[in-house]
C-alpha positions in Angstrom: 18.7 67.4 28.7 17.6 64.6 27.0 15.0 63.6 24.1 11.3 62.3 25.4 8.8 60.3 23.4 5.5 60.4 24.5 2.6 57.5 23.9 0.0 55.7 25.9 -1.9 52.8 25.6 -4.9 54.6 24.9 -3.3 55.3 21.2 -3.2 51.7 20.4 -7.4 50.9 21.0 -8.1 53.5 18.2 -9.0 51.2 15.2 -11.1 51.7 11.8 -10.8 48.0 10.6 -8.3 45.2 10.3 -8.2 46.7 6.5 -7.3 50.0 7.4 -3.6 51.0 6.8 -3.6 53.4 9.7 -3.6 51.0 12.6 -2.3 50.5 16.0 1.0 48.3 14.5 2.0 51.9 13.4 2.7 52.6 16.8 4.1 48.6 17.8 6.8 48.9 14.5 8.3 52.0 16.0 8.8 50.9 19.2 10.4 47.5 17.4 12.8 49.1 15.6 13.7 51.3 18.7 15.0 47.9 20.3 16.7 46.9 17.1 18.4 50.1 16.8 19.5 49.5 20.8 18.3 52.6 21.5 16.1 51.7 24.1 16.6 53.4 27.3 18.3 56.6 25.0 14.9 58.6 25.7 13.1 59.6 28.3 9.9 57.3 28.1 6.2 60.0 29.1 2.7 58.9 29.2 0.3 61.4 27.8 -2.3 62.4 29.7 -5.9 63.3 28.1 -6.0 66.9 26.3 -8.5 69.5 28.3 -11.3 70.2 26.2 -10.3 73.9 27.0 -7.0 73.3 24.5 -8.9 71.7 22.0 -11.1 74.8 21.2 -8.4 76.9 20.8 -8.3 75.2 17.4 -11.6 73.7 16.8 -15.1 74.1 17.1 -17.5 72.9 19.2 -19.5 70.8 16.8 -16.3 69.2 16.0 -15.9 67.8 19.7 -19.1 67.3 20.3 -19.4 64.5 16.9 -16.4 63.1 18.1 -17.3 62.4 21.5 -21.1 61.8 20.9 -20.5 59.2 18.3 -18.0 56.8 19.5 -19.8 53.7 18.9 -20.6 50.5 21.0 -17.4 48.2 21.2 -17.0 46.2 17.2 -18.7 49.0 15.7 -17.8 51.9 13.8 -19.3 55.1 13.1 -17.9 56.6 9.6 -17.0 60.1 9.2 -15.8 60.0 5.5 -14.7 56.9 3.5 -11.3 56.9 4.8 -12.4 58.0 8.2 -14.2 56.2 11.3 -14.8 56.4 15.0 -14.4 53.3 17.4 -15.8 53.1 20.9 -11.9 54.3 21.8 -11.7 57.3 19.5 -12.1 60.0 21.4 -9.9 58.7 24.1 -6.6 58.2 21.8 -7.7 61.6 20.4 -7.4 63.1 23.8 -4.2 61.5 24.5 -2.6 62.1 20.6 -3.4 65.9 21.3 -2.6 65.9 25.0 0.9 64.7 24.6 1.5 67.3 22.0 0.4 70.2 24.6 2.1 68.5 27.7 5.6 67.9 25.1 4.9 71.7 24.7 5.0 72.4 28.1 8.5 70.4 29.0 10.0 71.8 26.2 9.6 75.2 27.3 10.0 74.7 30.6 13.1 73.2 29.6 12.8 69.8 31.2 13.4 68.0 28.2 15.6 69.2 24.8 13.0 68.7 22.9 10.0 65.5 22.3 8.3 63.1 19.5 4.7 62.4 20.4 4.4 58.7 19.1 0.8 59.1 18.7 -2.3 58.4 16.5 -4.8 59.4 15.2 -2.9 61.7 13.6 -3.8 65.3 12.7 -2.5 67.2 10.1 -5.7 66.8 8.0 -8.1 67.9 10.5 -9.4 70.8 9.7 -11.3 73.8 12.9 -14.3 72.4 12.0 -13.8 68.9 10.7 -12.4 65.8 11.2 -10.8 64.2 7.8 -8.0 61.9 6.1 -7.3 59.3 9.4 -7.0 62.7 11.7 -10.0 63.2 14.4 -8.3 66.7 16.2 -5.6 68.6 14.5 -2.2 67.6 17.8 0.4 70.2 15.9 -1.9 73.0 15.5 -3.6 72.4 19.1 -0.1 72.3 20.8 1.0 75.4 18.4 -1.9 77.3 19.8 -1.2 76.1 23.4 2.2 77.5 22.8 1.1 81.0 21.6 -2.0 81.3 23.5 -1.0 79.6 27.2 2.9 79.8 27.1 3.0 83.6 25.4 5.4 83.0 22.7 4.9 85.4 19.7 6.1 83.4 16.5 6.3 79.4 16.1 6.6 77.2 13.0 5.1 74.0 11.6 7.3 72.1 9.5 5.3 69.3 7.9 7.3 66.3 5.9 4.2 64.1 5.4 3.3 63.3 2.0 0.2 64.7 2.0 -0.6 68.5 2.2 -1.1 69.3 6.2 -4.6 70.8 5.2 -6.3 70.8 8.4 -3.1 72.9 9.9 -2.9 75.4 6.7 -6.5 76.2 7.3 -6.0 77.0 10.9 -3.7 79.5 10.6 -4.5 80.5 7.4 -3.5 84.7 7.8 -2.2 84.2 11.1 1.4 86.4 11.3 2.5 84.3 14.2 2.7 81.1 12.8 5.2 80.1 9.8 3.8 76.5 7.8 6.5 75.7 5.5 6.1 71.6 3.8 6.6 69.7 0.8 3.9 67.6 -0.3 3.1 65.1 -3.6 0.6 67.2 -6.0 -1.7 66.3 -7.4 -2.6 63.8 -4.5 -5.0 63.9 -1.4 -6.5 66.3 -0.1 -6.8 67.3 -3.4 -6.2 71.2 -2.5 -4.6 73.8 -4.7 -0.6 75.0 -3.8 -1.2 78.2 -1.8 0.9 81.2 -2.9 4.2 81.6 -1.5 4.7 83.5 1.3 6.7 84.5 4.7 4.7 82.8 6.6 3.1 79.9 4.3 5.8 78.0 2.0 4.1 75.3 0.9 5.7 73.3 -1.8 4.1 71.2 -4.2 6.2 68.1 -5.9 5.3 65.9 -8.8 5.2 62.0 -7.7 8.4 60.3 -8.2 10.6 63.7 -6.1 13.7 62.1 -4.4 15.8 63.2 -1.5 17.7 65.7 -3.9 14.8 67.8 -4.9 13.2 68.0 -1.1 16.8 68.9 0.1 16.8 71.8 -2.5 13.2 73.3 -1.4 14.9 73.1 2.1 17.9 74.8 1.2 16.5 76.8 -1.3 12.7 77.7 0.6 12.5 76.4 4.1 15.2 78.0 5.5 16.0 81.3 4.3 12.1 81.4 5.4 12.6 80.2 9.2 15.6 82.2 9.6 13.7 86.0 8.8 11.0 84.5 10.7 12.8 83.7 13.6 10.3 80.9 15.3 10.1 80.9 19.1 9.7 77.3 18.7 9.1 74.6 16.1 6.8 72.1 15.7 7.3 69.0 13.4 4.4 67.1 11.8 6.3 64.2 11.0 4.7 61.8 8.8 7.3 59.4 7.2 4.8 58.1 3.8 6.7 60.0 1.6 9.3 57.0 1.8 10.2 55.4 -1.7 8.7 51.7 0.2 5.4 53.3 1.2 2.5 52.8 -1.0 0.2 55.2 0.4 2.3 58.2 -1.3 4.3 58.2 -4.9 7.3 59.7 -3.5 11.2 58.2 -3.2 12.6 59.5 0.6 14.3 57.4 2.6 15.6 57.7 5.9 19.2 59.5 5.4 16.6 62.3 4.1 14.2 62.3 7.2 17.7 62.5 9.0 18.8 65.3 7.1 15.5 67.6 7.4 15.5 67.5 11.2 19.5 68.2 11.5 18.4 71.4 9.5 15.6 72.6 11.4 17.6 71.6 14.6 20.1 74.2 13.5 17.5 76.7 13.1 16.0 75.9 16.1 19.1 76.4 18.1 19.8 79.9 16.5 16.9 81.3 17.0 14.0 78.9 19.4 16.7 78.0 22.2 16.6 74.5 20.4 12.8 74.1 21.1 11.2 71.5 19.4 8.4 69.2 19.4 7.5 66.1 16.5 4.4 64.4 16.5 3.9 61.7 14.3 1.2 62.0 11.5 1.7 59.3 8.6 3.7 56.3 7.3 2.3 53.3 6.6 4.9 51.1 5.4 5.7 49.6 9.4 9.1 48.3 8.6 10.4 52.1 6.1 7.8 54.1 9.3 10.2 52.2 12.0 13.5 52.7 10.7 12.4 56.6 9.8 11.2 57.6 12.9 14.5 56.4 14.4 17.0 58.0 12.3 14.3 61.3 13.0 14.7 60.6 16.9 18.8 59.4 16.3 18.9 63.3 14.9 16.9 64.9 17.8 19.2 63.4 20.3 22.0 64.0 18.3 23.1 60.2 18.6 24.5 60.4 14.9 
């Protein structure tokens, strides 16, 4: 079985201004350094379809989809959510699709058509919390497809791994208490969202590092808290929320990653994956902002999905 990616041209019209670091060329730089890498034609290419409003309420509320839909703006405007934050007349569209190819990767991967999938998507949605959007995210993709997963698909345990920089607030707040679902991330505090390190525990290992954390001190919490978490827990599935800022060339974050270390986190979770989720695993893209260090990540992530190194 091979490795998809999913996308659509729908993820490329969502825009917040030619200012904003979270832009359509996100998407363009991957797929460049996919052809550099001559790796295209490696993985199975999927459109997205558009997310049923029925899977987006599993994880958020009402008024949530309602301001996203009900204030995409005329075409050149924008309508602002927070200061980092904005709507486009194409919004709610990408946002379907970002979320919809995370449920529909869901489904192929456990209806073992594919081995497993990376959703090269955005917005992202790591930050977006049940009831609000926040932090470049509009719906929340990992914890939508999670729920899909638990809710439609009947598994009883799946984890969220989360590399991004930033703390995945939006998904810790969904399943905040929830026994089925293991979070386990590194993140830079203090640095946005600005939230306090939970307490550890088996289902929530969260760990907080100062700016400046190399490759060597995320491979220890991997080594050291990650996985002797996912292996009592023994996920069903895994979910990545992959966002590639903590890379020593992107700005947006104060971390020093670079892409041996991307490659390394996914050839662990692959192995737990393997033992315990029948190698079940889906990625969906959430930050990175440096195009040329988000490029070259994403493909040694995808090389180590396929197992091509």
């Amino acid at each position: 079985m091979s490795t998809a990616i999913y996308s659509h041209p729908d993820c490329l019209r969502h825009e917040m201004g030619d200012w904003h670091p979270e832009c359509p060329g996100r998407l363009q730089a991957i797929d460049d350094q996919i052809i550099l890498a001559r790796l295209e034609g490696l993985f199975e290419q999927r459109s997205a379809p558009l997310a049923s409003l029925e899977a987006i309420r599993r994880n958020h509320t009402d008024d949530l989809i309602a301001m996203v839909r009900d204030h995409t703006p005329p075409p050149g405007n924008y309508y602002p959510i927070d200061a980092d934050t904005a709507l486009c007349h194409d919004s709610y569209q990408a946002a379907l699709r970002a979320a919809g190819a995370a449920v529909a990767a869901t489904d192929a991967v456990i209806d073992r058509e594919i081995a497993n999938a990376f959703c090269s998507v955005r917005p992202p949605g790591h930050h977006a919390r049940p009831g609000a959007s926040m932090g470049f995210c509009l719906f929340n993709n990992v914890a939508i497809a999670a729920r899909h997963a638990l809710d439609v698909r009947g598994l009883e345990r799946v984890a969220i791994v989360d590399f991004d920089v930033h703390h995945g607030n939006g998904t810790a707040e969904s399943f905040q208490g929830d026994p089925r679902v293991l979070m386990a991330s590194f993140f830079e505090h203090p640095f946005y969202p600005y939230t306090e390190p939970e307490p550890i525990t088996p289902t929530c290992v969260n760990v907080p590092l100062p700016a400046r954390s190399t490759g060597e001190a995320v491979r220890k919490v991997v080594q050291e808290q990650w996985l002797p978490a996912l292996h009592a827990f023994r996920p069903q599935m895994i979910f990545f929320s992959a966002g590639f800022d903590a890379h020593r060339d992107d700005d947006m974050g104060g971390m020093a990653l670079v892409e041996a270390d991307y490659a390394w986190i996914t050839r662990q979770v692959m192995q737990v994956a393997k033992e315990h989720a029948q190698g079940r695993i889906v990625s969906c893209l959430e930050g990175g902002y440096n195009l040329s260090a988000l490029g070259r990540s994403v493909v040694a992530h995808l090389k180590a999905l396929a197992e091509l190194d």
